[in-house]
C-alpha positions as CSV (number, residue, x, y, z in Angstrom):
1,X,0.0,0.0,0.0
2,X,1.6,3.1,-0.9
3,X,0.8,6.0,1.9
4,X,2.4,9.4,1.8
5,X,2.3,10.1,5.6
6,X,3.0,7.0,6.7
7,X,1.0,6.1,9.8
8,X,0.8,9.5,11.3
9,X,-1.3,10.3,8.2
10,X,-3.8,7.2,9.5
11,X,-3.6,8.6,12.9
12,X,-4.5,11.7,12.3
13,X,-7.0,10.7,10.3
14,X,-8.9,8.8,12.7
15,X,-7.2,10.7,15.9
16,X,-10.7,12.7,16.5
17,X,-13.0,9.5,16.8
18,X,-11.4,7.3,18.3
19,X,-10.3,9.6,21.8
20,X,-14.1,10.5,21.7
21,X,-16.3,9.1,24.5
22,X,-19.9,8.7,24.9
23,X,-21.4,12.2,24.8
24,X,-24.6,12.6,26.7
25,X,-26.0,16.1,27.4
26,X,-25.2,18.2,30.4
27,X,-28.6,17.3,32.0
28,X,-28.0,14.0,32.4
29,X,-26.6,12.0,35.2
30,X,-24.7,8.9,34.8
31,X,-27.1,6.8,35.7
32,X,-29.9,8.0,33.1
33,X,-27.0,7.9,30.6
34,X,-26.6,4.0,31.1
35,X,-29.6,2.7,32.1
36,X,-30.6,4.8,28.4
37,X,-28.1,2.4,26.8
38,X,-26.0,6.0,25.5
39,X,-23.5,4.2,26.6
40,X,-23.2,1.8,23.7
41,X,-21.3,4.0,21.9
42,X,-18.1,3.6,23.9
43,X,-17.9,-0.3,22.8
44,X,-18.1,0.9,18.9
45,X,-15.2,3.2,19.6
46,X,-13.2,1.2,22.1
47,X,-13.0,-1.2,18.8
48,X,-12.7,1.7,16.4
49,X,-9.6,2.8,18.9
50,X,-8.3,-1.4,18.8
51,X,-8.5,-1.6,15.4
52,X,-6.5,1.8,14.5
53,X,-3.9,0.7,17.1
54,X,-3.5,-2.3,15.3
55,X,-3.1,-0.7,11.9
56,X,-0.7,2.0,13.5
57,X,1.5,-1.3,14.2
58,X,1.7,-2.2,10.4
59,X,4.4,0.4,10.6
60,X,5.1,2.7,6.9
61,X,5.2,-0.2,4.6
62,X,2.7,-3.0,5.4
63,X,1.2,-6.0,4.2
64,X,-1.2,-4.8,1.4
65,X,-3.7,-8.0,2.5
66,X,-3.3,-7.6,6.7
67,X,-4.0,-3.7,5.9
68,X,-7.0,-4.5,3.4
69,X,-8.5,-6.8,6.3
70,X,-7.8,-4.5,9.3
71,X,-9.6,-1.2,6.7
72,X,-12.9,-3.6,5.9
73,X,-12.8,-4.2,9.9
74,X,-12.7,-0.2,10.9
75,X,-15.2,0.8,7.8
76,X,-17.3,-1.8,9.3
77,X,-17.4,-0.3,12.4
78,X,-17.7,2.9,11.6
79,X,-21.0,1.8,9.5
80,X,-22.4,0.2,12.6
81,X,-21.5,3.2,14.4
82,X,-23.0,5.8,12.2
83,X,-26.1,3.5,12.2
84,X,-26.5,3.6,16.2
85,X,-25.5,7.2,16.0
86,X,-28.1,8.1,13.3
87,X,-30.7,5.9,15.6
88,X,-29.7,7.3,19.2
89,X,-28.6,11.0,18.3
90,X,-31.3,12.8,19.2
91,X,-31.6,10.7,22.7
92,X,-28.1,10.8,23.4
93,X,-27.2,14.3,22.6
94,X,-25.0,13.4,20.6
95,X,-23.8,16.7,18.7
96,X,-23.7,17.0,14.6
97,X,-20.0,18.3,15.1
98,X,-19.0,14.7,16.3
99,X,-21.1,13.4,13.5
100,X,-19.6,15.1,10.7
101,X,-16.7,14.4,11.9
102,X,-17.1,10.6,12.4
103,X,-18.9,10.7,9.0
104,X,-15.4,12.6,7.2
105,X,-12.9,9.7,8.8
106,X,-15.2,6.6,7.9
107,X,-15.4,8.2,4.1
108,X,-11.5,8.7,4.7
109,X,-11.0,5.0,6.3
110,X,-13.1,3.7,2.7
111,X,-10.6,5.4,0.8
112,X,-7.7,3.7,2.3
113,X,-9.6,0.5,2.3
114,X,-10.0,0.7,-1.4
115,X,-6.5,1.2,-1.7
116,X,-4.8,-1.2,0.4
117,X,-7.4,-3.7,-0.8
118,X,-6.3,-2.9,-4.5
119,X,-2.8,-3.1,-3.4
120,X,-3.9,-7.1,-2.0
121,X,-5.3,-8.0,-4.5
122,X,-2.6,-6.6,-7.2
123,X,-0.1,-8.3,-4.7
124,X,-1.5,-11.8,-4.7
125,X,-1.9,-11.8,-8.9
126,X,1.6,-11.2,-9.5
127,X,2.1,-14.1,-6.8
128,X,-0.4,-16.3,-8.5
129,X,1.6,-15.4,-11.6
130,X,5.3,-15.9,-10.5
131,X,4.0,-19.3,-9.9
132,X,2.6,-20.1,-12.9
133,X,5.5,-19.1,-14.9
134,X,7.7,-21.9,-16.6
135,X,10.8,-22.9,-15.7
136,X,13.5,-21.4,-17.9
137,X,14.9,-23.4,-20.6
138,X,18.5,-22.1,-19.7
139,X,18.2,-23.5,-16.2
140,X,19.1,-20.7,-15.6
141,X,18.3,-20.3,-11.6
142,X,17.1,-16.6,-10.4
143,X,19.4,-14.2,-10.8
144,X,21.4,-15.6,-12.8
145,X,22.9,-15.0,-16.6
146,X,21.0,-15.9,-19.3
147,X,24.1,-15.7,-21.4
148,X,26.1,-17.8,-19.6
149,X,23.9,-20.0,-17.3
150,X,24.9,-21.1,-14.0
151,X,28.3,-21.5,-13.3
152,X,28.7,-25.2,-12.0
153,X,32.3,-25.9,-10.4
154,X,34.3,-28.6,-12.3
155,X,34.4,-32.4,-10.7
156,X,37.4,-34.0,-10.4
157,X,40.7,-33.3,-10.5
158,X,42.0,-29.6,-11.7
C-alpha cells in the first residue's frame, strides 16, 4: 500500500474518533446515561480505537492483505456506528459536530480500504503469476545470466 504520511497520516485521520467518548448532554446523570443504553457507543469506539492501534502497528510499509483486512474491519465499524449514532442521536445528545466528523474519517477510512485492498489484490496476482510461470529453458536459476547460465564448479581433478 503506498501512503504518503505514513501512519501518522492514519492517525490523524482517525485521531478525532477514536479519543471521543460517549457524549450525553449536560442534564443528564450517569445513571440515566446508562440505564438509556448511551452508553453503547463507547464499545463501537473502544474497537474503532483497537482496530486503529492495530493498523498504527503495520508500521510505513505494510502487508497490502493484513491492511485491506484491518480497513474492511474499521469501515465496518464505523458503519455500525453511524447507524447507532443516526438511531440514538437525538436521545443521546450526541452533537452534529462529532457526527460530521465521524462521517469525514469513515469516508476517509473507505478510501484507504479501497486502496490497500487494490494493493492485496494486485499483490497476490503477480504471486499467483510468479508461480505459474515456466521454468526457464536455460536452467538458468534466479538471478542468474541468461548468457552464460549457471556457473557449475568442475568435478574431479584440476
Amino acid at each position: 500500500m503506498k501512503s504518503s504520511g505514513g501512519s501518522r497520516t492514519l492517525h490523524a485521520a482517525f485521531v478525532a474518533a477514536v479519543v471521543l467518548m460517549p457524549f450525553v448532554g449536560p442534564a443528564a446523570t450517569p445513571a440515566a446515561a446508562q440505564a438509556s443504553g448511551c452508553e453503547k457507543i463507547k464499545t463501537y469506539l473502544d474497537e474503532r480505537k483497537s482496530l486503529v492501534t492495530r493498523l498504527n502497528k503495520l508500521g510505513k510499509r505494510p502487508d497490502a492483505k493484513a491492511a485491506c483486512s484491518l480497513f474492511t474491519s474499521l469501515v465496518n465499524n464505523g458503519a455500525e456506528t453511524l447507524k447507532w449514532v443516526n438511531t440514538n442521536k437525538d436521545w443521546c445528545q450526541i452533537p452534529d459536530q462529532f457526527v460530521n466528523g465521524f462521517k469525514a474519517d469513515n469516508a476517509k477510512a473507505t478510501n484507504f480500504k479501497g486502496k490497500a485492498c487494490q494493493a492485496a489484490a494486485q499483490q497476490a496476482k503477480m504471486q499467483q503469476q510468479a508461480r505459474q510461470q515456466p521454468a526457464s529453458p536455460f536452467n538458468v536459476p534466479p538471478g542468474g545470466d541468461i548468457l552464460t547460465g549457471p556457473m557449475r564448479i568442475p568435478k574431479g581433478a584440476l
